[in-house]
N, C-alpha and C positions, 0 to 999 in steps of 0.2 A: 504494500500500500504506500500512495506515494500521496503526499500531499502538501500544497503549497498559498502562501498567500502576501500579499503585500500591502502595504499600508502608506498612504501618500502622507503627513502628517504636518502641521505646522510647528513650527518654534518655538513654543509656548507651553511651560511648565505643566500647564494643563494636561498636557497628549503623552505625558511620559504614564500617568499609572491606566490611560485608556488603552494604549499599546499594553501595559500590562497586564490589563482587567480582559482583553481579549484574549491576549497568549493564552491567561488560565483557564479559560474557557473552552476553547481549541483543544489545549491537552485534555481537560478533563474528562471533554465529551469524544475525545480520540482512547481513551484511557489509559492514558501516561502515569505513570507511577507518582504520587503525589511530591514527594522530596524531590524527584528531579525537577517537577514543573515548577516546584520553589525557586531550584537553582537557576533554574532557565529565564524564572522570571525578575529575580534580583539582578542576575546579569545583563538581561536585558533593558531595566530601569536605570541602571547606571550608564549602558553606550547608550541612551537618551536624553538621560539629562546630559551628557556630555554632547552629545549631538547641539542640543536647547542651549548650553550655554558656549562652546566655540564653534559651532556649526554652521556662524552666516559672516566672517570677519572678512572673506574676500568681498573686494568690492563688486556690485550688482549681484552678489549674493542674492541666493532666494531667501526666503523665509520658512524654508522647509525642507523636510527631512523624509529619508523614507527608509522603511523597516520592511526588511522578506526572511519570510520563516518557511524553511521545507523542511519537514518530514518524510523523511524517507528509508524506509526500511528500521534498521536499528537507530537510528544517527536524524540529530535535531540540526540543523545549520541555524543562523540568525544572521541578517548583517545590518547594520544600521551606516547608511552613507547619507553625509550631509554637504553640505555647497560652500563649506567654510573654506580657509586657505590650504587646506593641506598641512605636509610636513615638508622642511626641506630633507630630513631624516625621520624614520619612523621612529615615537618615542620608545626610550626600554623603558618594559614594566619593571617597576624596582616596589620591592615593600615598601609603604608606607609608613611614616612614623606611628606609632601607636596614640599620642594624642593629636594627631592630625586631625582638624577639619575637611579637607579639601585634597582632592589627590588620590584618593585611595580608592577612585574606582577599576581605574584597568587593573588593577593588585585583587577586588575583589572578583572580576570577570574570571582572570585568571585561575585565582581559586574553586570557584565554580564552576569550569566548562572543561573537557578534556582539549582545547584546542583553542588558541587565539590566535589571529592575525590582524596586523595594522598595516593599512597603506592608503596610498593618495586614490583619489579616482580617475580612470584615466578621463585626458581631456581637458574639462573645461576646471578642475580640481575640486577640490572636496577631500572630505577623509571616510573611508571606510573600514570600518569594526566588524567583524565576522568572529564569529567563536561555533565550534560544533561541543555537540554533548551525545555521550550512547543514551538510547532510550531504556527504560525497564516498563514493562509493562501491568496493571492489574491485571488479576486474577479472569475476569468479566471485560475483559475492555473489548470493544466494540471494533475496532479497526485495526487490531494488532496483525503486523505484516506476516505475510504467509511466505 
């Protein structure tokens, strides 16, 4: 079972827990094992808000962001690409301090997905966040891959 969707979303603090409130929804009713859709879905609240807050700095920047989630087979992808400046190198994830405010999201993505990548988008720039996760499935789930 293959399944995929995307999300065109505004910049606006708002759309980070409705990308959320979706994801878990998707899993739930796909029947993903609940601890994973946690993780899938804190990680994906964090490359959101990071999207919302450096994701329009290039000039004529958009004001939006967009989120694609496949499921496919055992394996979650996620990417969140937004129209900001890019990198001129992709940042290293480094731990963050522990009383850190700020910073410690690609450090949490990290911890939560079996897989991260950072890079520009090609073209007109932007940055793109992709992280994959294995799935586990309930007992009852409804669309578990054959």
């Amino acid at each position: 079972m293959s399944i995929w969707w995307s999300l065109h979303l505004r910049r606006d603090a708002a759309s980070v827990p409705l990308a959320r409130r979706l994801l878990l929804g998707a899993m739930e009713t796909a029947g993903v094992d609940p601890e994973i859709s946690y993780d899938l879905s804190v990680a994906l609240s964090e490359a959101c808000a990071n999207a919302v807050e450096h994701g329009g700095g290039a000039r004529g920047a958009s004001g939006a962001y967009r989120v694609t989630v496949h499921l496919d087979g055992e394996k979650c992808r996620i990417e969140v690409t937004d129209s900001g400046p890019g990198f001129a190198h992709p940042p290293a994830i480094r731990p963050a301090r522990v009383d850190a405010e700020h910073g410690r999201g690609l450090c949490l993505i990290r911890e939560l997905t079996d897989h991260v990548h950072i890079g520009n988008k090609p073209g007109r720039g932007g940055t793109v966040v992709s992280f994959d996760k294995m799935l586990k499935w309930t007992k009852d789930a409804p669309l578990i891959a054959v």
